[in-house]
N, C-alpha and C positions, 0 to 999 in steps of 0.2 A: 504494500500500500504506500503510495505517496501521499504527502502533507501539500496543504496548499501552498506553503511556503516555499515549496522545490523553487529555486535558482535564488532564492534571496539568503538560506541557509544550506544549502545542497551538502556539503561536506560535514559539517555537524549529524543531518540529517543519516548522512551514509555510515556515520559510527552509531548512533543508535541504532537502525537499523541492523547492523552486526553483535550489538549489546544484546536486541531482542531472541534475536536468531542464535547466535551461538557460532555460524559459520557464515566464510565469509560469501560461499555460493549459495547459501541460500538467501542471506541478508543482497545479493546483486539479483535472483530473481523476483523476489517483491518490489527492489528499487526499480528491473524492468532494465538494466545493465548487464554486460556483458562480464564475467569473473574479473577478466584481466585488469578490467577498467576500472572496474572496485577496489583491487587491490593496490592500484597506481595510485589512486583516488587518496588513499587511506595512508598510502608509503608517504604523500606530499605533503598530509596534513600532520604525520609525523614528525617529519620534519620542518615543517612551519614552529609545531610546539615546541623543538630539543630534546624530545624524550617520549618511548616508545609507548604506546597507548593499547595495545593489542599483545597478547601472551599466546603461546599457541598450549594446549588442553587437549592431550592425546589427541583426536581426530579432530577437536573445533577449537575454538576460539575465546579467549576470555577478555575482558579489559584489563590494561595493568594497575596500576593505582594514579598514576597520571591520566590513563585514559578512563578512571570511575568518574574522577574530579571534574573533566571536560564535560562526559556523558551527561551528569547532571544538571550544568549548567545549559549545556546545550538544552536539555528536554524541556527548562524554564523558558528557554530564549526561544525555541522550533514556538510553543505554549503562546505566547506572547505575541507572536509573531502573526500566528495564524487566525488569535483573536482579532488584530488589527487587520488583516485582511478582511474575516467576516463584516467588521462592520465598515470598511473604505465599500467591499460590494454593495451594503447593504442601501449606503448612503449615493451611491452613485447610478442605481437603480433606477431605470427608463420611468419605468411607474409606479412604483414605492420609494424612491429617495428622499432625500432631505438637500433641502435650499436654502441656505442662510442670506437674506435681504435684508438690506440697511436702506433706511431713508429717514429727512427730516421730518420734525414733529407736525409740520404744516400738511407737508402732504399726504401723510398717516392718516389723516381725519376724513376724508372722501376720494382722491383723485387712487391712493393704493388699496383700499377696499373694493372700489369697483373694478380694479385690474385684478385683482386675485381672486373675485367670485369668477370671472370667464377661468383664469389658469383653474380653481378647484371641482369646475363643472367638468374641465378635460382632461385635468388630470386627480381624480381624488384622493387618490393614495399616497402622492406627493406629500411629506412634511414638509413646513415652512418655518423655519427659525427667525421670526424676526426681531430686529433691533432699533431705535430710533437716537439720532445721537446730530451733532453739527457735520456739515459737508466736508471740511477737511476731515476729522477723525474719521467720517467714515469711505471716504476716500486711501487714508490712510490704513483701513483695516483691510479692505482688498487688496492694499499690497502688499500688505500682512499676512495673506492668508487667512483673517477671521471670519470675509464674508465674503459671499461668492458673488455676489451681485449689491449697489449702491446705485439709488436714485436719490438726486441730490440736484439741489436750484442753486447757482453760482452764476456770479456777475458775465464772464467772459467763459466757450468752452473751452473744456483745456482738459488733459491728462499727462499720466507722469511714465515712464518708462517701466515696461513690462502689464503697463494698464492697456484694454481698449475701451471706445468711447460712442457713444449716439446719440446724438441732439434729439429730445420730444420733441419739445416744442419750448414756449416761454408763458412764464406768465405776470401780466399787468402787476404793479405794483401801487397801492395806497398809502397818505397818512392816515392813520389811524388818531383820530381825535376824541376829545371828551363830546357827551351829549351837550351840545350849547354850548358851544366853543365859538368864539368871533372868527375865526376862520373856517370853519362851514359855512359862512353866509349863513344870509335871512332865511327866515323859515321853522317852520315844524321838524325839528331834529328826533322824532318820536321812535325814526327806526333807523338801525346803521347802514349807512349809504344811501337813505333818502332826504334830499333837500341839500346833499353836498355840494360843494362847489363844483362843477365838471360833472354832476349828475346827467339824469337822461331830463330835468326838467326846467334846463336851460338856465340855470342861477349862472354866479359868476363864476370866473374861468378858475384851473387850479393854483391850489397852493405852491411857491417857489421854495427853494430853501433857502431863501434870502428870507422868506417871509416868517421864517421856523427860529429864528436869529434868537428871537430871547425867549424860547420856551424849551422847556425841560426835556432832555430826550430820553425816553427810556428803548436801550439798546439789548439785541440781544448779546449773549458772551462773545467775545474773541472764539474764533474757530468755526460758527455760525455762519451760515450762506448768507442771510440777511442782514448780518454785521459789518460781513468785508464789503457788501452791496453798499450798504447806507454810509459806511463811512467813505468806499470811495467817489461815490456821488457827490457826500457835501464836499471831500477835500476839491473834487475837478470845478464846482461851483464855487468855490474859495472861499467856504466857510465853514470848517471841520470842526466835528462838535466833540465835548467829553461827554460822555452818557451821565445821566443823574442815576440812573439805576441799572443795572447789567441780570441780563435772567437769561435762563436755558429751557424756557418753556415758553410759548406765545400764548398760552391763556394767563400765565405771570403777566406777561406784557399787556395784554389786554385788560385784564380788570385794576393794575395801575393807571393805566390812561384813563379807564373808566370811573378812578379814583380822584381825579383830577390832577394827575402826578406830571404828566406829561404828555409827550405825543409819540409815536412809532410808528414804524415804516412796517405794511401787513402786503401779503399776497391779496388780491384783492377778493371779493366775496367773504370776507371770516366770519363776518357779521358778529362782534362781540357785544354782550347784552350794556347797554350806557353807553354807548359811542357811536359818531360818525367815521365812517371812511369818506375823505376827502383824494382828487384828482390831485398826482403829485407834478408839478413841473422841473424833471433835473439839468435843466440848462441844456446844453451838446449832446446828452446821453438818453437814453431812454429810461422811463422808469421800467421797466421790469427785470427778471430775472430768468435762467435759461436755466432749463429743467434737463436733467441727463442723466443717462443712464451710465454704468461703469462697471465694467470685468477685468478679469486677468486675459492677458492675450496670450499665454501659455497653451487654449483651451479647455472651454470649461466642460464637463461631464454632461450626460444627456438632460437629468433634470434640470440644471441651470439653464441650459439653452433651451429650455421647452419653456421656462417662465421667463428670460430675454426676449423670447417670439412674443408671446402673451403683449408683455410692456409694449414692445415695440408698437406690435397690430393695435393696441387698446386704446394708451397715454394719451396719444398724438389726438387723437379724435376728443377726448376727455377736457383737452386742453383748447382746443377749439381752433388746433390745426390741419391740415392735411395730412395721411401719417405719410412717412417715410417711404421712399423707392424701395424697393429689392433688390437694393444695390450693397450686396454684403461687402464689396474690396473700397466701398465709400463711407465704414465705420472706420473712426481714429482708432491709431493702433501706435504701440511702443511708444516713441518719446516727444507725444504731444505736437506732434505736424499735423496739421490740419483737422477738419472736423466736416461733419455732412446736417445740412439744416433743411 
């Protein structure tokens, strides 16, 4: 019988083997080897050790006391080995695997629920490990190895070496104000995003960040898509702000604004209960933010690429854009050269 393990322990493998048997043709016909080769096998790793591993026992074979000491440790190490096999299959399984997906806390709340009811209608068996955390950490976890796939809203597309990359789409970006704020304009401020300035009911135009100059910014932390966005917006506007308060939650963000703490820059739609979303104006740049998918360009295993497909076919339409060509050699790949929109 062979171990799953054959070629990753092959040699440890073939002295157990001989330990169980007793002889070494019969330990080479279980291995499914030729005698001679078992015993070439067995001479090499003898001498890898410095010391003889095998005694010969009238007609068979015994281990020596050097070769008990290996045997054993081998039969923990073969043990060990072949559990970490069972579950690498187990995980990388077309239709029962597991997928570990990272994305921000923003998009967690509707746009990733409605892409992973299509992926768990086609695929059910599929586990999904997800995580929620800021675009760079979770950037940085797929090159890490912690997670097999990252959707993540950042200013500019962009990847880092050994990454690949797929633009969704973008999406629109708001201040987030208190209900009754002088910069929503006039009006009935009764629900958020009605009667804002840049609404659908023709008030005045949006807010500038010239116009944010002396109100309190509540920011998300350092490391947040929405952080490196808002800060680089007011520095190109030439008015970079310190945050009055720093959170790693956007319902934090939200019910301080709605405290009358300050103002925050939102994906648009959040609708937080006490607050307007107001139309941002960022000078040369656009207020929004570009939503993106991210893998190992190593190649990922069948269930990641069945929930990459998913994304891909779903987001784009979610987002209220056209989805993407089927143009697979027009996803960024390795060190951040170019991107597909």
């Amino acid at each position: 019988m062979q171990h799953d393990s054959a070629g990753f322990l092959r040699p440890l493998e073939e002295l157990l083997a001989v330990a169980r048997t007793g002889h070494v043709t019969d330990a080479a016909a279980e291995l499914g080897v030729p005698q001679p080769t078992l015993s070439r096998s067995l001479a090499r790793l003898s001498a890898e050790v410095g010391a003889p591993l095998l005694l010969r026992r009238g007609r068979g074979i015994a281990l020596s006391r050097h070769g008990r000491l290996l045997a054993d440790a081998a039969e923990r190490a073969v043990a060990e080995v072949e559990e970490a096999l069972r579950a690498i299959r187990a995980e990388v399984d077309p239709e029962a695997g597991r997928v570990r997906l990272g994305f921000q806390h923003a998009l967690g709340a509707d746009l990733v629920p409605r892409a992973l009811r299509v992926f768990h209608d086609r695929h059910p068996r599929v586990t999904l490990q997800l995580a929620e955390g800021g675009a760079e950490h979770l950037v940085a976890d797929v090159a890490g190895g912690r997670l097999d796939l990252a959707l993540v809203a950042v200013l500019e597309p962009s990847t880092g070496a050994g990454l690949a990359s797929l633009v969704l789409g973008t999406q629109p970006l708001r201040v987030l104000l208190p209900r009754g704020h002088h910069l929503a304009g006039p009006g009935d401020h009764g629900a958020s995003g009605r009667g804002a300035r840049g609404a659908e009911d023709g008030r005045a135009g949006p807010v500038t960040v010239a116009d944010l100059a002396e109100e309190p910014f509540v920011a998300m932390a350092s490391g947040y898509g929405l952080r490196t966005i808002t800060d680089a917006m007011m520095r190109e506007a030439g008015a970079p702000r310190r945050p009055a308060y720093e959170c790693e939650d956007l319902a934090t963000a939200g019910g301080l604004v709605a405290a009358g703490l300050g103002f925050t820059v939102v994906p648009a739609g959040v609708d937080y209960p006490g607050t307007v979303e107001v139309a941002l104006d960022a000078g040369a740049r656009r207020a929004e933010r570009v939503v993106q998918l991210v893998w190992s360009s190593a190649g990922p295993p069948a269930p990641v690429t069945a929930l990459r497909d998913v994304l891909e076919e779903t987001l784009p339409g979610l987002l209220g854009a056209s989805p993407p060509r089927d143009d697979r050699a027009g996803r960024t790949a390795g060190h951040g050269a170019g991107h597909r929109t």
